[in-house]
C-alpha positions as CSV (number, residue, x, y, z in Angstrom):
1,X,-0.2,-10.1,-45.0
2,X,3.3,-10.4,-43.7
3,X,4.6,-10.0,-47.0
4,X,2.5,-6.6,-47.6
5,X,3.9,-5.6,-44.8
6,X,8.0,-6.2,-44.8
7,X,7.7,-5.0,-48.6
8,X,5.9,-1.7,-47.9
9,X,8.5,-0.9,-44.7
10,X,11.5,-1.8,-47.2
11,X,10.3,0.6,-50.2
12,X,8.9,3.1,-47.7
13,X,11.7,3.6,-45.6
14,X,11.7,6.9,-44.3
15,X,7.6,6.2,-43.2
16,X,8.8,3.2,-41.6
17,X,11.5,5.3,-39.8
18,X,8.8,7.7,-38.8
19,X,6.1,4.7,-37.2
20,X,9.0,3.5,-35.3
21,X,9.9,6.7,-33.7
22,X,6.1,6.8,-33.6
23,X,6.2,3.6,-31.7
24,X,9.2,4.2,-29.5
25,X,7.9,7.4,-28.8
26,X,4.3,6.1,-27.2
27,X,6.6,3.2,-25.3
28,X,8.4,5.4,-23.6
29,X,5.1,7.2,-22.1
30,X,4.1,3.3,-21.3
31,X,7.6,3.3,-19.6
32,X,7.6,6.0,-17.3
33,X,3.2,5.1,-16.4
34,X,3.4,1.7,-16.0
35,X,4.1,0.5,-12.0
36,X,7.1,-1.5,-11.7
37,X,7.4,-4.1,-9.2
38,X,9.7,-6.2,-8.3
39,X,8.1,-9.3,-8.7
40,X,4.8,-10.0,-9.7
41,X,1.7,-9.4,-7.6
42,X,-1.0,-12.1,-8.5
43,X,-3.0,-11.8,-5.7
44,X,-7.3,-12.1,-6.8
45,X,-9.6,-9.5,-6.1
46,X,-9.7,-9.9,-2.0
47,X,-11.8,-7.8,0.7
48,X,-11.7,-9.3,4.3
49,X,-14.5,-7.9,6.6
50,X,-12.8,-7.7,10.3
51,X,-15.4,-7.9,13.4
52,X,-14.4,-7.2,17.3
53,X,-16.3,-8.3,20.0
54,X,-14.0,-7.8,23.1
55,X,-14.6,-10.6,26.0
56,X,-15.7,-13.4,23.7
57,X,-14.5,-16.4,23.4
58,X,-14.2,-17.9,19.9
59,X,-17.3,-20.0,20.4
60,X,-19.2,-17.1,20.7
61,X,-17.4,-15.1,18.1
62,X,-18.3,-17.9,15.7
63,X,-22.5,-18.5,17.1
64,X,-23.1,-14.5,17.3
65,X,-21.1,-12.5,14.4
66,X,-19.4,-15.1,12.3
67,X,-22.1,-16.7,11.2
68,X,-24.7,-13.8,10.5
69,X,-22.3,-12.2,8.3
70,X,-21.7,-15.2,6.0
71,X,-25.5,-15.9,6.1
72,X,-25.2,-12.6,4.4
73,X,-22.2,-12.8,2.5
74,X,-23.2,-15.8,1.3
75,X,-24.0,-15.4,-3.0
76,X,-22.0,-12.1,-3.7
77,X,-21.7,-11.5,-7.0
78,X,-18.3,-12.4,-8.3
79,X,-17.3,-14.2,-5.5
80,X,-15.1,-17.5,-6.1
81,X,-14.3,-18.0,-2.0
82,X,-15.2,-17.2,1.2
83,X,-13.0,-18.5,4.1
84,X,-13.1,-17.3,7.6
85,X,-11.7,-17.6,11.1
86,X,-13.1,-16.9,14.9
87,X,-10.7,-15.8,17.3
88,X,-11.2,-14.3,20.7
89,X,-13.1,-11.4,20.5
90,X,-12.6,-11.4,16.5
91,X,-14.2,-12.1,13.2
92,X,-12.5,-12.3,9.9
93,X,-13.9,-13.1,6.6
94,X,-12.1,-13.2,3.5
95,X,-13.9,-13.1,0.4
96,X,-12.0,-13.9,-3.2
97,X,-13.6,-12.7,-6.5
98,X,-12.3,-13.5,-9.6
99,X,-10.3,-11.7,-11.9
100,X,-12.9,-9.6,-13.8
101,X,-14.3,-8.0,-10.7
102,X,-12.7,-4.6,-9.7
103,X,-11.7,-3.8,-5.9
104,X,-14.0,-0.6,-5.4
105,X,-17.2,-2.3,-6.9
106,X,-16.6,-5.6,-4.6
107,X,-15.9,-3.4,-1.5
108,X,-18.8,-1.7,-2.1
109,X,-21.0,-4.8,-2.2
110,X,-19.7,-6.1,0.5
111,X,-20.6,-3.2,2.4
112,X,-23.8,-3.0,1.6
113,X,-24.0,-6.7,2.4
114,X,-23.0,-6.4,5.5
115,X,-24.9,-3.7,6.8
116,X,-28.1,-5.7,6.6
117,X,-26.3,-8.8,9.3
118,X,-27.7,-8.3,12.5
119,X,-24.9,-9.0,15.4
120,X,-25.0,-7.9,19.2
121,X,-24.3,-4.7,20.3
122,X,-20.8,-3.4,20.3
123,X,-20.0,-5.1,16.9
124,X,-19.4,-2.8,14.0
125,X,-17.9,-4.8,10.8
126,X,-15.1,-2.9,9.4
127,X,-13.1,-3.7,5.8
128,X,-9.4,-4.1,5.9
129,X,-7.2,-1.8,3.8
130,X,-6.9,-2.1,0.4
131,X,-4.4,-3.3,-0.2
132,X,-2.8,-6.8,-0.9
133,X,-0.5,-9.5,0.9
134,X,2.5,-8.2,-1.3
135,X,1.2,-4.3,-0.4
136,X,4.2,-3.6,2.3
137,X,6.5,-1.0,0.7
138,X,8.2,0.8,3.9
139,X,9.0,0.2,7.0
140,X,10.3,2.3,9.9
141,X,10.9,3.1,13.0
142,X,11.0,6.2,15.5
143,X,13.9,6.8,18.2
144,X,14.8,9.6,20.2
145,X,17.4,10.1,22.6
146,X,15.1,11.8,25.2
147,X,11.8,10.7,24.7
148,X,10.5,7.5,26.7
149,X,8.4,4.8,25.1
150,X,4.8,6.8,25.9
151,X,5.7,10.0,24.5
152,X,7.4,8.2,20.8
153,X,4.1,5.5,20.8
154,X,1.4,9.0,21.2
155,X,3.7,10.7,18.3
156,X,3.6,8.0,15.8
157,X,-0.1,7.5,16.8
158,X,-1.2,11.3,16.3
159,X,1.2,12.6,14.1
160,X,3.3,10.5,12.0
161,X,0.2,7.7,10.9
162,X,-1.7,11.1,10.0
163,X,1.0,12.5,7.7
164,X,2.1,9.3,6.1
165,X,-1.4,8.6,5.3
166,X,-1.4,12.3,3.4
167,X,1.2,10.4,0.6
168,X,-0.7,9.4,-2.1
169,X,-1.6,5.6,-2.7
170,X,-1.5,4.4,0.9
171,X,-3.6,2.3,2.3
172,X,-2.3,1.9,5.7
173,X,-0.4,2.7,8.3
174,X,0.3,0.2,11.1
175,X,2.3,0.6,14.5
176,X,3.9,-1.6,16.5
177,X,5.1,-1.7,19.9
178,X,5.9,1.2,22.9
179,X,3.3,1.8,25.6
180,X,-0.1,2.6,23.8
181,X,-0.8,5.3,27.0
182,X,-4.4,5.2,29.3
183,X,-5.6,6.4,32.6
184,X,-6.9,3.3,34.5
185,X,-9.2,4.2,37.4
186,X,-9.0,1.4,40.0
187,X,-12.1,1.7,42.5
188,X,-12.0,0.5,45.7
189,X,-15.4,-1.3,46.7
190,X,-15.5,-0.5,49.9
191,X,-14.9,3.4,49.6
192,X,-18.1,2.9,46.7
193,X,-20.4,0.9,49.4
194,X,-19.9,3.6,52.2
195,X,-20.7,6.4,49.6
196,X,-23.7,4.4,48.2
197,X,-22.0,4.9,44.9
198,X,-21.7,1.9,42.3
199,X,-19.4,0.9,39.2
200,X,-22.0,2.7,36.8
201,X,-22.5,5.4,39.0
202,X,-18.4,6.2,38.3
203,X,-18.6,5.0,34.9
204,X,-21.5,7.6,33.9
205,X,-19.7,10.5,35.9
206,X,-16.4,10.0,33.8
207,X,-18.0,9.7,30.7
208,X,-19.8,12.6,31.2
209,X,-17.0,15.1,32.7
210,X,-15.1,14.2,29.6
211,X,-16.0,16.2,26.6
212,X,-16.8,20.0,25.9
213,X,-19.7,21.7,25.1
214,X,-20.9,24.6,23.5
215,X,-22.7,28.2,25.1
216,X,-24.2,29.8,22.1
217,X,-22.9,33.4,22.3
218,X,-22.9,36.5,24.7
219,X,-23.9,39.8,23.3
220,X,-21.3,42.4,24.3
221,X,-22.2,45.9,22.4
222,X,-22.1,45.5,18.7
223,X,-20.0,42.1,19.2
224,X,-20.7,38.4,20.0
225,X,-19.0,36.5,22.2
226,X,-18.9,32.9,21.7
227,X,-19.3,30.6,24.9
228,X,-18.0,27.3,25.3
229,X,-17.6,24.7,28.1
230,X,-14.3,23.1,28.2
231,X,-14.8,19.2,29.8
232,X,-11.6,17.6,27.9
233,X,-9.9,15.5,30.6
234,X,-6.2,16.0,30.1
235,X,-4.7,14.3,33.2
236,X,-4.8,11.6,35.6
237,X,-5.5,14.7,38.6
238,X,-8.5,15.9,36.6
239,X,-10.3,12.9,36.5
240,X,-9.5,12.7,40.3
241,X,-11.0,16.0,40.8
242,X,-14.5,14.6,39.1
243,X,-17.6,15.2,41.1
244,X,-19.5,12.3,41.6
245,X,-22.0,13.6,44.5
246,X,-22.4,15.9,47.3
247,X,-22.7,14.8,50.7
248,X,-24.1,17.5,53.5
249,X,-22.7,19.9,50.8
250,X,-19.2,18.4,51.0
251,X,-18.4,16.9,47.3
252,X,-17.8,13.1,46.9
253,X,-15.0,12.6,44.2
254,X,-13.6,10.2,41.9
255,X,-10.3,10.3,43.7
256,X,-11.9,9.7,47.3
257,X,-13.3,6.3,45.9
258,X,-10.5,4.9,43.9
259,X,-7.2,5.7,42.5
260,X,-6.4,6.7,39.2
261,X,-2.6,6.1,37.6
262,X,-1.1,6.3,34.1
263,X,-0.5,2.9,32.4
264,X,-0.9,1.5,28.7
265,X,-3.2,-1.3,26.8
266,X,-2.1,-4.4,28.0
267,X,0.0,-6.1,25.9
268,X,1.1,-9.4,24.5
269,X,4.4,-9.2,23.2
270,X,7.0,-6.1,22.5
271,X,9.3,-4.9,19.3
272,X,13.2,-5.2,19.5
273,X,15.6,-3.7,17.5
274,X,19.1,-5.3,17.6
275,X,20.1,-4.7,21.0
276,X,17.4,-3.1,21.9
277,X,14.9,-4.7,23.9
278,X,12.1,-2.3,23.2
279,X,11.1,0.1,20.3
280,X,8.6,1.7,18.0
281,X,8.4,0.6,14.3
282,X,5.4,0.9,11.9
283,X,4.6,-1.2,8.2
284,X,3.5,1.3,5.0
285,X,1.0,-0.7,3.0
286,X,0.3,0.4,-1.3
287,X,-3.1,0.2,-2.1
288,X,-3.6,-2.2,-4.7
289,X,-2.6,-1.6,-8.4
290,X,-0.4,1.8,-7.2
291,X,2.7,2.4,-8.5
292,X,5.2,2.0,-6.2
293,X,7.5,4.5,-7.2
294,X,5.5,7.3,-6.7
295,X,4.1,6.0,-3.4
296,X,7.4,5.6,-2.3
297,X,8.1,9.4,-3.5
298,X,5.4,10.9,-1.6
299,X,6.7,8.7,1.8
300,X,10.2,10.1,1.5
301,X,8.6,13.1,1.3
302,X,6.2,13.3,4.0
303,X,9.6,11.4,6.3
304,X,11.6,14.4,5.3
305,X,9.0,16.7,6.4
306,X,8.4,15.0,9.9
307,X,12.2,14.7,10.5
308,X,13.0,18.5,9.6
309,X,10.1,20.3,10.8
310,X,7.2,18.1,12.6
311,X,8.7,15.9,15.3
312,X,10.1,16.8,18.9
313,X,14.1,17.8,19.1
314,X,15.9,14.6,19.7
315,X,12.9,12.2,17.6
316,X,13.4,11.2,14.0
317,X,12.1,8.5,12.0
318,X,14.6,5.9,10.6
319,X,14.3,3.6,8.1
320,X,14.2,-0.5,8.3
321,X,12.9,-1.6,4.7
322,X,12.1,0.6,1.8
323,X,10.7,-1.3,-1.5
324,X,12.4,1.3,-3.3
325,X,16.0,0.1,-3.5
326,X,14.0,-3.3,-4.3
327,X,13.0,-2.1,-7.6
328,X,16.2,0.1,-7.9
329,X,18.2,-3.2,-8.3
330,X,15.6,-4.8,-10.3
331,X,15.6,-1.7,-12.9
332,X,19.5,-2.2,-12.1
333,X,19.2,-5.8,-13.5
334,X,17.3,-5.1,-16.2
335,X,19.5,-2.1,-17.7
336,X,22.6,-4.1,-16.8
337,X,21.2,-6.7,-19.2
338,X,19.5,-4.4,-21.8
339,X,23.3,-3.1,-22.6
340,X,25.2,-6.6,-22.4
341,X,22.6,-8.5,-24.5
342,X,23.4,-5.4,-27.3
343,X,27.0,-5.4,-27.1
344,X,26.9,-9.4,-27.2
345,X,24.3,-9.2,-29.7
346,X,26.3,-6.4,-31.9
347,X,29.5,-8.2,-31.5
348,X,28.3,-12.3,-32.1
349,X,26.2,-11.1,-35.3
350,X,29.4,-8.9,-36.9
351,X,31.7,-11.6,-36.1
352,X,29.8,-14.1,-37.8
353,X,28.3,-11.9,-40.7
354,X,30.7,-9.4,-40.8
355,X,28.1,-6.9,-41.7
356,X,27.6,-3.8,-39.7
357,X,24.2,-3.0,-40.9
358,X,23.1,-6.8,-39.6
359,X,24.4,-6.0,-36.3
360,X,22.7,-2.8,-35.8
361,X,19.3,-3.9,-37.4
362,X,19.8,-6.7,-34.7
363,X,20.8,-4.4,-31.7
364,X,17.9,-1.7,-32.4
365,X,15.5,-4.2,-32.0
366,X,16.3,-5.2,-28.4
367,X,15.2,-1.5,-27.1
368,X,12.3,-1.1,-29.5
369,X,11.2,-4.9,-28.0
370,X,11.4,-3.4,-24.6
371,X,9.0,-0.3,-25.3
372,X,7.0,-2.7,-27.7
373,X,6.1,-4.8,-24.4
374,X,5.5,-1.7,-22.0
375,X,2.5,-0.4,-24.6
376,X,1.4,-4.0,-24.3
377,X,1.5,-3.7,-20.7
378,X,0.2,-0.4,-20.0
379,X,-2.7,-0.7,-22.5
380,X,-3.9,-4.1,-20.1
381,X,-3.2,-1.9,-16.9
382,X,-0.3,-4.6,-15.5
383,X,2.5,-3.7,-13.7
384,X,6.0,-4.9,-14.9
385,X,8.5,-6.6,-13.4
386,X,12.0,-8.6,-13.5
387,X,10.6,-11.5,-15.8
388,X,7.6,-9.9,-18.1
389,X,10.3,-6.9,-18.8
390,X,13.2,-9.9,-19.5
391,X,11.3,-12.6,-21.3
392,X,9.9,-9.8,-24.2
393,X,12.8,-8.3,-25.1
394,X,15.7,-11.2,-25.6
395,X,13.1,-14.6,-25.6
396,X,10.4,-13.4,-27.9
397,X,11.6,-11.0,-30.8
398,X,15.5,-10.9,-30.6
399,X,15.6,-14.2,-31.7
400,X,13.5,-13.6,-35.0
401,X,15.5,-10.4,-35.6
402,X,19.0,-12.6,-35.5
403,X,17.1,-15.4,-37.9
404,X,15.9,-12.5,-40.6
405,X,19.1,-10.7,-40.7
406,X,21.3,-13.6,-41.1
407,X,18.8,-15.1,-43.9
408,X,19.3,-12.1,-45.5
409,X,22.9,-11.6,-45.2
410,X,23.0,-15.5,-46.2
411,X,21.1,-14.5,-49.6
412,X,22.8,-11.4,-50.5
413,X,26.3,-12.8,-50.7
414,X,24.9,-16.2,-52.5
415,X,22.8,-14.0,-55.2
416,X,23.8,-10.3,-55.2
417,X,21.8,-8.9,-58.1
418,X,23.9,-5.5,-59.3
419,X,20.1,-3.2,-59.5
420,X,19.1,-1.9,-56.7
421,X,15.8,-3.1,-56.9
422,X,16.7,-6.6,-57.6
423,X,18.8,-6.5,-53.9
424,X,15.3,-4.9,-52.0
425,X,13.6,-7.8,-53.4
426,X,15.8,-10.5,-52.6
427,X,15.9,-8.6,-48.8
428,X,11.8,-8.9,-48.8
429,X,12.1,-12.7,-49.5
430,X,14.4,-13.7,-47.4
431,X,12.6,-11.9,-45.0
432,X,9.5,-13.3,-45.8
């Protein structure tokens, strides 16, 4: 079969010309598709199902939602693993699948899986991002010269997670550090006992004065009117001004029983950058199988965007970690060798052969290897990287292109038949 095929390229040459431009042609649509990475991401099929159950100790965690959702879990089709872990007031459960099953299909079991556990109330399994271990591609941070630590936290909470998560391919968005702001309402039992009032009784009034309804419409000639109730707390003196009772007429409010001041979710450790002791900074996760060029391309994007036109005078987001000039030097490497390993390749095979037409039957081969193993790769859906795109192209065919040509060259000048045909002959059997 070989030999079919090396003597039909050598009389046909100018339709083995066209099949390799063919061929080259179809690798470099493999090249510009396929994801590169860095290095390789060999993480299985994973989906983690995360559980909170605030003010539970891990014993509990384990008794009352831990354990109902592997009862359920337990058998899921394609599943290889299931490890988990009880912390205070959290569940997590990672399940592993094996290599044949896709993400959506397992996340989708899961789900549906889950759904049927029964746990307390309060506990609402949720799935964790797809994406994987390896999935962090940027990472920031936001500063400002006259915002405090409040105002930067509520931005990159309300604006800049929402318009990073617009880029295509990412998974998630998560912040760290700053104040995250609330409006804690400290009641003073004594002021509640003497106004017959209890915890509840405050709990149900807030709750209640804090949300907007709607009126229908008022008819007004030929036009309608539409009516709505504005209840949207906005301050720590509105919820003071919340009615709880009347007393002889006289109203009984939320700030005469306690007092209400502007703090932030208790936390358990703080961000620092360099010298500075606090800041705000947020991880980018890829959704698994994503190129990360592109993602990257639609962050930069959506940073420029909330640096030039979205965020406050004074607040911009600055950059930490950006896989980008990752695979920058690894397509750096990789070009850096492509052209050394020709020109050493060119230059070793015509000093030894002396035959120009040896060294640039040898050299072509080293880019035509290259796009030969990005079909191979795009055609199985795997992402490339430093050592699948190095290995193809100098450890697997170069070799055998250097062996053929010098075989060739070796027979030529030992039995040079004068015909033409006699020479294309000798070529296919050495090459054979």
């Amino acid at each position: 079969m070989l030999q079919l095929l090396i003597e039909a390229c050598v009389h046909r040459r100018v339709a083995a010309f066209f099949a390799t431009l063919v061929v080259a042609a179809f690798g470099l649509h493999a090249y510009v598709e396929t994801p590169i990475e860095a290095y390789p991401d060999v993480t299985n099929t994973q989906v983690t199902v995360i559980t909170q159950l605030p003010g539970n100790a891990p014993e509990e965690i384990e008794r009352r939602v831990t354990v109902p959702l592997e009862r359920e879990l337990n058998g899921t089709p394609g599943m290889t693993l299931m490890r988990s872990e009880s912390l205070f007031g959290l569940s997590l459960i990672t399940l592993t699948f094996s290599d044949d099953v896709a993400s959506f299909p397992a996340r989708t079991i899961v789900l549906q899986r889950v759904a049927a556990a029964s746990l307390p109330p309060g506990a609402t399994p949720e799935l964790a991002p797809e994406a994987t271990p390896l999935g962090e591609v940027y990472q920031f941070r936001i500063t400002s010269d006259r915002h405090d630590l409040y105002q930067l936290r509520s931005e990159m909470q309300w604006n800049v997670v929402r318009v990073l998560r617009q880029a295509p391919g990412v998974a998630d968005i998560v912040p760290f550090g700053g104040y995250l702001k609330e409006f804690h309402v400290e009641a003073d039992p004594a002021r509640l006992f003497a106004q017959g009032l209890t915890l509840a009784d405050l709990e149900q009034a807030i709750a209640k004065s804090n949300v907007n309804v709607g009126g229908g419409f008022l008819r007004h000639g030929d036009q309608e009117l539409t009516v709505r109730g504005l209840g949207y707390l906005d301050s720590a003196e509105d919820i003071k001004r919340i009615v709880l009772k009347s007393k002889d007429g006289t109203p009984v409010t939320v700030g005469d029983v306690s007092s209400v001041v502007q703090s932030y979710t208790p936390r358990r450790g703080a961000v620092g950058v360099g010298l500075e002791k606090e800041g705000i900074e947020s991880f980018v996760w890829m959704r698994r199988g994503q190129n990360p060029s592109i993602v990257l391309e639609g962050i930069h994007a959506k940073v420029k965007e909330l640096n030039e036109t979205i965020l406050p005078k004074g607040m911009k987001i600055e950059p930490i970690y950006d896989r980008s000039d990752l695979v920058g030097l690894t397509l750096k490497t990789v070009h850096e060798n492509l052209i050394t390993g020709f020109l050493l390749v060119v230059g070793v095979v015509w000093l030894f052969l002396r035959s120009a037409v040896g060294s640039v039957a040898v050299a072509v081969v080293i880019p035509l290897a290259l796009l030969v193993a990005f079909i191979g790769l795009y055609a199985l859906g795997l992402p490339a990287n430093l050592i699948s795109m190095g290995a193809s192209e100098f450890g697997i065919l170069v070799d055998g292109a250097v062996v053929v040509v010098e075989n060739a060259s070796h027979a030529l000048r030992h039995e040079y038949p004068k015909d033409r045909r006699g020479r294309l002959r000798l070529v296919v059997r050495s090459a054979g």
